[in-house]
C-alpha positions as CSV (number, residue, x, y, z in Angstrom):
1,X,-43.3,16.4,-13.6
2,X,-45.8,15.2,-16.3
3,X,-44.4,14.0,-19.7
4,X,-44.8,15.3,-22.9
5,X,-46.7,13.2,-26.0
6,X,-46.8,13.7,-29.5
7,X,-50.1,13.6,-32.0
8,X,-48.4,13.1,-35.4
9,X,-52.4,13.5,-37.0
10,X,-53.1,13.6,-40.5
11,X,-56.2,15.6,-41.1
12,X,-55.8,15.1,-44.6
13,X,-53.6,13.8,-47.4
14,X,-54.9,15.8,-50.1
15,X,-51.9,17.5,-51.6
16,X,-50.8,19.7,-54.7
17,X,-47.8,17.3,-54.9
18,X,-46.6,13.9,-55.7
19,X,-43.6,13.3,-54.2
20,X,-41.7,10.7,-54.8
21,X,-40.0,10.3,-51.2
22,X,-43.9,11.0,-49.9
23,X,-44.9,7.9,-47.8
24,X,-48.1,8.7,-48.5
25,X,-47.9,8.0,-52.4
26,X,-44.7,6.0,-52.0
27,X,-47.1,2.8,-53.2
28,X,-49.4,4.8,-55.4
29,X,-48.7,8.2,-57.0
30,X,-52.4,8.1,-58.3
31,X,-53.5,6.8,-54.6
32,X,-57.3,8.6,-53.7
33,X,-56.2,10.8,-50.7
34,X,-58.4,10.4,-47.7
35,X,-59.9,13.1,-45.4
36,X,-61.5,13.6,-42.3
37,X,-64.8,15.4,-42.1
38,X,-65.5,18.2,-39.2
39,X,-67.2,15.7,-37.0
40,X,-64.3,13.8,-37.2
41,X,-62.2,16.2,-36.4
42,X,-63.7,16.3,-33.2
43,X,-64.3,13.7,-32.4
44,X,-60.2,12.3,-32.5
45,X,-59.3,15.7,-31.0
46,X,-61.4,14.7,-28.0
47,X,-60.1,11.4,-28.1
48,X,-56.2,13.1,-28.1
49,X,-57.3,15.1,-24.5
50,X,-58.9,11.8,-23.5
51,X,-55.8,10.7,-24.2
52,X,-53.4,13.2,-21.9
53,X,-55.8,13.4,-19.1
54,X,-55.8,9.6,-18.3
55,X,-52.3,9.7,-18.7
56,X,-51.4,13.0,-17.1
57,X,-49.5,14.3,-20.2
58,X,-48.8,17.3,-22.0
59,X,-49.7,17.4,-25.4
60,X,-46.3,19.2,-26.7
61,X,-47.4,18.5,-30.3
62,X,-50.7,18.2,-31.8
63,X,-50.0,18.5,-35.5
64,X,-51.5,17.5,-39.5
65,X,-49.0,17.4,-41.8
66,X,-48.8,17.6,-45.7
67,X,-45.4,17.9,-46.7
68,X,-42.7,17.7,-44.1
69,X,-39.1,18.1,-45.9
70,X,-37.5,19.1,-43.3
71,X,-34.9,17.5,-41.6
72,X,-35.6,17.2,-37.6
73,X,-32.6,18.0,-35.6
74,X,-33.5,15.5,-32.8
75,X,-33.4,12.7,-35.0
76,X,-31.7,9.8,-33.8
77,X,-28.6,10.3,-35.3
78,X,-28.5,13.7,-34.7
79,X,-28.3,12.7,-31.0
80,X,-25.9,9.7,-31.9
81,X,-23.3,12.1,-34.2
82,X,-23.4,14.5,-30.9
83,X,-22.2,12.0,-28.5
84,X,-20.1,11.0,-30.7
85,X,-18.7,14.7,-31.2
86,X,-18.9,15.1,-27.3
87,X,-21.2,17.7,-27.8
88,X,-24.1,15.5,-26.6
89,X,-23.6,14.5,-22.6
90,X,-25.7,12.2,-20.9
91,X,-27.2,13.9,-18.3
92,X,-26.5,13.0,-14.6
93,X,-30.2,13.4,-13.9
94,X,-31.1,10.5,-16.6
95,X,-33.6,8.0,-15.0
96,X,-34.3,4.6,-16.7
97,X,-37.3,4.9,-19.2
98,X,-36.4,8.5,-20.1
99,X,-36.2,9.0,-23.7
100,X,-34.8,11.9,-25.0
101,X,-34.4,11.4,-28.9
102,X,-34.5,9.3,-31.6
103,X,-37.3,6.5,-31.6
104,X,-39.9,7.4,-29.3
105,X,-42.4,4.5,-31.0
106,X,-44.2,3.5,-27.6
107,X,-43.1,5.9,-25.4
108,X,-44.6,9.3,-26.5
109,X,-45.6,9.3,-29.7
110,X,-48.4,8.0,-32.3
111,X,-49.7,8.6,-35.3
112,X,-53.4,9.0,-36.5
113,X,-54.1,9.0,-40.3
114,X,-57.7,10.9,-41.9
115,X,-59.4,7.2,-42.3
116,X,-59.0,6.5,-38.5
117,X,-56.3,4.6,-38.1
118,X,-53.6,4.5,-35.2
119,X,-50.1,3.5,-36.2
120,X,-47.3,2.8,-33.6
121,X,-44.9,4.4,-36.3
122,X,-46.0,6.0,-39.3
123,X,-42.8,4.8,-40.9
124,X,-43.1,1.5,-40.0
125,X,-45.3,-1.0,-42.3
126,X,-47.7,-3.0,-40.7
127,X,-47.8,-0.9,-37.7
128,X,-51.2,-0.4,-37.3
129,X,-52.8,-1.0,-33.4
130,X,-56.1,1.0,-34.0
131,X,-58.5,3.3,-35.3
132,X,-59.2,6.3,-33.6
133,X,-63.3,6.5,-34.7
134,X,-63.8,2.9,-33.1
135,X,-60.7,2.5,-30.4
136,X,-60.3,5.1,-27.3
137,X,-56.7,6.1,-27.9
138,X,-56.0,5.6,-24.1
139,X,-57.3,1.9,-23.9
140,X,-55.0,1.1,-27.3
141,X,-51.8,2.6,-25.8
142,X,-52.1,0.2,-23.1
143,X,-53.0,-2.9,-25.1
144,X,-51.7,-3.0,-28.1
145,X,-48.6,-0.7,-27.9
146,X,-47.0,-2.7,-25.8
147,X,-45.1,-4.6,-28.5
148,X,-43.7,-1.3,-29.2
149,X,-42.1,-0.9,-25.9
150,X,-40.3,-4.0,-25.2
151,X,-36.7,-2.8,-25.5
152,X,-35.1,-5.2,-24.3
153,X,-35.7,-6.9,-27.9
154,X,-34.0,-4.3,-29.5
155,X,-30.7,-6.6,-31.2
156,X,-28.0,-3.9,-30.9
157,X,-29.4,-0.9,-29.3
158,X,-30.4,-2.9,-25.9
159,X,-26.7,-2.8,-25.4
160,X,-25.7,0.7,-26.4
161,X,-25.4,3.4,-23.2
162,X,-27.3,5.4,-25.8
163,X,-30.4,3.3,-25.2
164,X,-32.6,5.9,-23.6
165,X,-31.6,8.7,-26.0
166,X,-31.3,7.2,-29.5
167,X,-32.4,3.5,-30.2
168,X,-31.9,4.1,-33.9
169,X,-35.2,3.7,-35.9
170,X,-36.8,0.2,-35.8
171,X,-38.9,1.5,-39.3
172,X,-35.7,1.4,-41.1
173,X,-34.6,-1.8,-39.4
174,X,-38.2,-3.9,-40.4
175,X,-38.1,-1.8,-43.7
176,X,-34.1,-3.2,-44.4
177,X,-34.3,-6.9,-43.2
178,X,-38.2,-7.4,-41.9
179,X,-37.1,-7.1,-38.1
180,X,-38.2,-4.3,-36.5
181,X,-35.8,-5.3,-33.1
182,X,-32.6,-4.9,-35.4
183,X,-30.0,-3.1,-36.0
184,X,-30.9,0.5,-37.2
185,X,-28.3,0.1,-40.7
186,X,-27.7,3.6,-40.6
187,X,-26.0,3.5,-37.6
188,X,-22.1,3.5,-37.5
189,X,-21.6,2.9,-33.3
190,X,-19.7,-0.3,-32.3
191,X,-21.6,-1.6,-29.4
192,X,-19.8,-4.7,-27.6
């Protein structure tokens, strides 16, 4: 059964708004927005099916955003409040390496803003492995991702039986204390 991946691609920045919970003006509110131009545009999105044929994927999401206000159900501690409601159940069919909410940083998921660049996380500083115009997207995931998938490193969530369907978000974690492998602080589960 072929996976699914995720394209978080930012076409463009230029917005009507200037949010202040906007990562993208979080540092500068007067910050020149970037764009791609058409050829661009093409060029990445080529890249992108580059991307899912090496890899045999389906692309489930291939998607720009401006604003996103929304709260995403399958955030991590959506699927970490569940289990802990019993109305999340691991299921029996679960195979190691199967992730199934929460941080999905290395597994199916990157980011690609309008000037180029490939982030592991767009929520996590410093995340940066690429740029789309210079790197094939394919020979990046291999290379330079690889940090991003070592989760055995993760301090608390290595432990947790929620490890394949949560691991908390490692952003917030380097963004709290400057170590992306700890402890997500928003999460209340007692590992031992």
């Amino acid at each position: 059964m072929k996976q699914y991946f995720s394209f978080q691609w930012h076409i463009t920045d230029e917005c009507d708004q200037r949010c202040r919970h906007c990562y993208i003006f979080s540092g500068d509110a007067c910050k020149k927005t970037d764009s791609m131009n058409w050829q661009q545009i093409q060029d990445t999105f080529d890249n992108c099916l580059d991307f899912c044929t090496t890899y045999d994927r389906i692309c489930r999401e291939l998607k720009t955003y401006g604003c996103k206000t929304y709260f995403n159900k399958k955030d991590h501690l959506w699927t970490l409040y569940e289990y802990e409601t019993g109305a999340f159940k691991i299921p029996e069919t679960a195979g190691d390496g199967m992730i199934y909410g929460g941080c999905n940083c290395g597994n199916c998921y990157i980011t690609i803003l309008p000037t180029g660049d490939i982030l592991a996380c767009r929520r996590a500083a410093g995340s940066k492995v690429g740029n789309v115009f210079k790197d094939r997207l394919a020979d990046v995931w291999v290379c330079e991702m690889e940090a991003y998938r070592d989760y055995k490193k993760f301090e608390k969530c290595s432990k947790c039986e929620l490890l394949a369907f949560c691991r908390g978000c490692p952003a917030v974690a380097k963004g709290t204390n400057g170590n992306f492998y700890a402890a997500d602080p928003q999460c209340w589960k007692e590992v031992v």
